[in-house]
C-alpha positions, -999 to +999 in steps of 0.1 A: +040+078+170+046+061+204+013+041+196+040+022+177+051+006+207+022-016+205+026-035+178+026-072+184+031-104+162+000-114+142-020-146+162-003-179+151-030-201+165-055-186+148-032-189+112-030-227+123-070-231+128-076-214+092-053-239+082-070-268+097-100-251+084-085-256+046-073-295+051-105-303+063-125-297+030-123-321+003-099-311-022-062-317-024-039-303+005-029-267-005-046-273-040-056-232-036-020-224-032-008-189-023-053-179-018-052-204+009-020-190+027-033-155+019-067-164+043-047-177+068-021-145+072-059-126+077-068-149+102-036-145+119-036-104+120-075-107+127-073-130+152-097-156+144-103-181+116-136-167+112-124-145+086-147-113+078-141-093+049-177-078+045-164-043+053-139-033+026-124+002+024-098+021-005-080+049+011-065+072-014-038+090-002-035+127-025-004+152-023+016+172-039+050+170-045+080+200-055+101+183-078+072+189-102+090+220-109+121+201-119+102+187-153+096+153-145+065+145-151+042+146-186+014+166-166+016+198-139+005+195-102-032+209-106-037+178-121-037+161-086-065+182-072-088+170-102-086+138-096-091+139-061-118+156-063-131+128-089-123+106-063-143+121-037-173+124-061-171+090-071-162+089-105-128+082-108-109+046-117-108+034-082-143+044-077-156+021-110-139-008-095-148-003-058-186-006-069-177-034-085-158-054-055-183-040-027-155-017-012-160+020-003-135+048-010-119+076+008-102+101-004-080+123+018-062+154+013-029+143+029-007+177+012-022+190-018-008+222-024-041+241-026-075+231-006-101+216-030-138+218-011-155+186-013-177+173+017-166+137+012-128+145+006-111+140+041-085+166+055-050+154+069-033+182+051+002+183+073+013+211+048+010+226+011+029+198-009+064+195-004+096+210-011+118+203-043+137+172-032+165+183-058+173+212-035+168+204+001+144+180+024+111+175+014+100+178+044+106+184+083+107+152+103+084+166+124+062+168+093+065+133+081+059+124+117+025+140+117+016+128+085+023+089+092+003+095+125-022+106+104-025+077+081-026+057+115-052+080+129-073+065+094-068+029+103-079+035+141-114+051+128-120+028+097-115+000+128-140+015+153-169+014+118-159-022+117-135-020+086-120-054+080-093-048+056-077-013+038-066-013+005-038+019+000-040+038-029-026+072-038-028+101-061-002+127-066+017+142-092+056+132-089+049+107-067+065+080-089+100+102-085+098+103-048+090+071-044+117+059-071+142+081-051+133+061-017+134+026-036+167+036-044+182+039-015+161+014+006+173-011-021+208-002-024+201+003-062+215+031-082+184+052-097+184+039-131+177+006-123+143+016-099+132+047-120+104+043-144+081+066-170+055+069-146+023+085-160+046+079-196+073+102-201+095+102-234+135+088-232+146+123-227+124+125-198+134+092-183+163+104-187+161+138-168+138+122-137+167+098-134+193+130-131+168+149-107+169+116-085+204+112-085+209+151-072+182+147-047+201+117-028+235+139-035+219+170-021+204+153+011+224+122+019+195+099+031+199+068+052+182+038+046+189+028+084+168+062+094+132+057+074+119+084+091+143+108+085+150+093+046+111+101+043+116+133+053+144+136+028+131+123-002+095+114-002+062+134-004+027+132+025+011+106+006+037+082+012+041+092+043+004+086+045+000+055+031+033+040+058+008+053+086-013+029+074+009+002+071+015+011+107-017+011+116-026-014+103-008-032+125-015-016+156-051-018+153-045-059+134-062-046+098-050-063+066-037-037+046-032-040+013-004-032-011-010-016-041+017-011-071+052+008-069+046+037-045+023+018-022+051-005-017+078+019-010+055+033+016+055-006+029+090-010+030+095+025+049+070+007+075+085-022+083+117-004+084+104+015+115+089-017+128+097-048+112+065-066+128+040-042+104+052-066+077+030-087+092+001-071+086+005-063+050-007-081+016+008-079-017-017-074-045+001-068-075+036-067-096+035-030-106+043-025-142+074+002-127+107-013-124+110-009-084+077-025-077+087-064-081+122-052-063+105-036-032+081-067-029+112-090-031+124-069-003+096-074+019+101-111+016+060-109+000+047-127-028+020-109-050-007-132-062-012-107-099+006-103-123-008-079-148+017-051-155-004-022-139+009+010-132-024+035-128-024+039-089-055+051-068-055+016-057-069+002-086-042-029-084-046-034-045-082-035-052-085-066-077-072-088-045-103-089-031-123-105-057-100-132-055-102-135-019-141-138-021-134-163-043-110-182-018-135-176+011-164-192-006-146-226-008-128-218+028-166-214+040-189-236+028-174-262+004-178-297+014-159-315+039-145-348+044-165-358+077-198-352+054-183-373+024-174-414+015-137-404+010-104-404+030-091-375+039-059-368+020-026-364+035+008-346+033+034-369+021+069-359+018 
């Protein structure tokens, strides 16, 4: 954790030569809109207006979570060691997509609550899943420390193989109840306006996640003011995970990339412990949950999709990047003003 300490502000003369970059090609000033600023805030955390995304990595985040037993979720916690193991073997949503967008995936066992033997899953386990938040901590702090210098651990290694941006993903039964729970109270917003169906519960489910909430920020009394501590309280080791990456992210200057609702509770956590990892982060997507657009507005980060998704894994953060290629091949090699009979345009106000 005291690698922290380190973080810095993202370069500002290199987010002013990507944008000198963008006025000198021939089109309309800014005609790319929130694309071209999105180039610029990677050249700034990159440090250079060359910007590289060739090297692309999805790291899902997988854990279990003890609410589970509370009944708030349509399907039971062995579900999450499926699906990572679908992950590690390549099969699953994200891994469709990935192929797709040129990214690679990582799966990594952050606190599944039983060991699932895989040579390409990776293992952070910091414990067996996590306690019932209904009842009592979820965790030691000393726990969701480990765990967030874990996900940081990620983001140093990914760096040293030349990764040039992260996109977060998670899997993990109950993870939409944890992360509801820490919306709630990051966001000052009682639980039934952040708590959604997740993976599709009934009304009478809804219902009952929104009570288990309510008792588990009764029972433990979080602080939004102590993110650490309100992680330890209420939240589960992939989000703990995925806020080490945030973290690391911007200690080791790596776009990361948020995904849908949990991702960006995770986000939110970060910047909380050091407002400067904000930063470093890029909004994907408006997550079809009801916290997702409230956490982004928090962050003071505009997503550039809008497409109602809710499946996790990444599969949201992912779809930023074909975008990006698509704002990077007119950034690199469209034609320019110098090379043309035309007068540059200029900003009039």
């Amino acid at each position: 954790m005291d690698r922290i300490s380190r973080i810095i502000s993202t370069d500002a003369y290199a987010a002013r030569a990507a944008h000198t970059q963008w006025n000198s090609i021939a089109k309309p000033l800014g005609s790319l809109g929130r694309l071209e600023t999105a180039i610029e805030k990677i050249a700034a955390v990159q440090g250079c207006a060359d910007v590289k995304l060739n090297n692309r990595q999805v790291v899902v985040m997988c854990a279990d979570n003890g609410v589970v037993c509370e009944g708030i979720t349509q399907s039971d916690s062995t579900v999450t060691a499926i699906c990572a193991a679908a992950i590690a073997e390549g099969t699953s949503n994200i891994n469709c997509m990935a192929e797709a967008f040129g990214a690679k995936v990582t799966a990594v066992d952050a606190g599944m609550n039983c060991d699932v033997d895989h040579p390409r899953l990776l293992r952070k386990k910091t414990a067996y899943g996590t306690k019932n938040i209904a009842s009592g901590a979820a965790m030691h702090i000393s726990e969701a420390e480990q765990a967030i210098s874990y996900g940081m651990d990620i983001v140093r290694d990914l760096k040293q193989t030349g990764t040039d941006i992260i996109v977060t993903g998670e899997m993990g039964i109950g993870n939409t109840t944890t992360s509801a729970a820490i919306a709630s109270v990051l966001l000052g917003m009682p639980p039934r306006t952040v708590t959604g169906r997740g993976a599709g519960l009934d009304g009478a489910g809804l219902e009952r996640k929104i009570s288990v909430i309510e008792k588990a920020i009764a029972v433990n009394k979080p602080d939004a003011d102590k993110p650490v501590e309100l992680l330890a309280k209420l939240g589960g080791f992939d989000l703990a995970g995925i806020t080490g990456l945030f973290l690391g992210g911007a200690v080791y200057h790596i776009p990361i990339v948020i995904d849908g609702m949990i991702s960006a509770a995770a986000a939110l956590l970060a910047s909380k412990i050091h407002p400067l990892a904000r930063e470093y982060m890029l909004a994907s997507h408006t997550s079809g949950e009801p916290a997702g657009r409230l956490l982004l507005e928090k962050l003071r980060l505009s997503p550039l999709i809008q497409a109602e998704m809710r499946l996790g894994e990444g599969t949201g953060g992912i779809l930023l990047l074909p975008l990006l290629d698509g704002a990077l091949s007119v950034y690199r090699h469209s034609h320019r003003f110098e090379n043309l009979p035309m007068e540059r345009y200029v900003e009039l106000k």
